[in-house]
N, C-alpha and C positions, 0 to 999 in steps of 0.2 A: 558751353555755358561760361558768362564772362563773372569770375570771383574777386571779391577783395578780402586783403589778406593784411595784418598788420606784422611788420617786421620791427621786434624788439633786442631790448641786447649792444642795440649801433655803440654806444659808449664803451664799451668793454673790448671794443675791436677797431675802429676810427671817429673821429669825431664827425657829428652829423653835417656841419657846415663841410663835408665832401661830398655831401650826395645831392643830388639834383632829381628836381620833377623831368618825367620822359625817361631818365635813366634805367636801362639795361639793367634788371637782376638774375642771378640763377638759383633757382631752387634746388638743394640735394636733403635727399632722408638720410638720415644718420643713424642708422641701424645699432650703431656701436655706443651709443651718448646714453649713460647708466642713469642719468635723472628723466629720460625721458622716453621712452621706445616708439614714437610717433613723434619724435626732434627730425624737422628739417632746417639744415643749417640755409643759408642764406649768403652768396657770394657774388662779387663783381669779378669781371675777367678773368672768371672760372677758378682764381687761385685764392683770391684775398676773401676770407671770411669777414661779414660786417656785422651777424646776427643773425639769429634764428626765428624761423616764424611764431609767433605768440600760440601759446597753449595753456593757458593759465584763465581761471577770469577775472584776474585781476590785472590784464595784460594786452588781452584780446579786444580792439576795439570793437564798440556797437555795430552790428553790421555787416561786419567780414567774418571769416570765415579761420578756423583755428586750427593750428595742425593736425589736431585727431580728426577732423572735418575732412580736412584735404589729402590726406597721409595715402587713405584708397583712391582717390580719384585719380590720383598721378604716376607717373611711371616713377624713377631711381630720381630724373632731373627733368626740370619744366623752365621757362622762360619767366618771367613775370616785368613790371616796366611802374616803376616808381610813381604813384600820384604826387605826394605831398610826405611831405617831413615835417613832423612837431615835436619838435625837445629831441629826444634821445627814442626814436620810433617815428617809423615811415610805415604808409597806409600804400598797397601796390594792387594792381590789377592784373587776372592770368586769365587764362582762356584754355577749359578743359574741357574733353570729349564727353 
């Protein structure tokens, strides 16, 4: 099943004018993050933190699909690959069983 997903937060960890449509994301659940127990953080070359997937709805684009949404469909870390970046939040696409 192909999802989309909005990744917020980008501003608080690099600025958006580094990320690129096609780009490489990884997904990790954050078991441990006390405002959210369904927070998966969101990372490039598995080290650099750039923002978490949206759970809010005031956050979550129309459309996609929110971390409490995706939290069971996924295992610890998943793949996902950048559509588009607007402002300070990128909209990405994943592919889950």
């Amino acid at each position: 099943m192909n999802l989309l997903i909005t990744v917020t937060g980008i501003s608080y960890y690099i600025s958006s004018i580094e990320l690129e449509p096609h780009q490489e994301i990884i997904l990790k659940k954050d078991p441990t993050n006390k405002y959210d127990k369904e927070a998966i953080a969101v990372y490039i070359n598995d080290t650099m933190q750039i923002g978490y997937v949206a759970n809010s709805i005031h956050t979550v684009a129309k459309g996609t699909y929110s971390s409490g949404r995706l939290y069971d469909k996924m295992g610890e870390t998943i793949t996902a690959t950048i559509i588009v970046i607007i402002k300070d939040s990128a909209i990405a696409s994943l592919t889950v069983d």
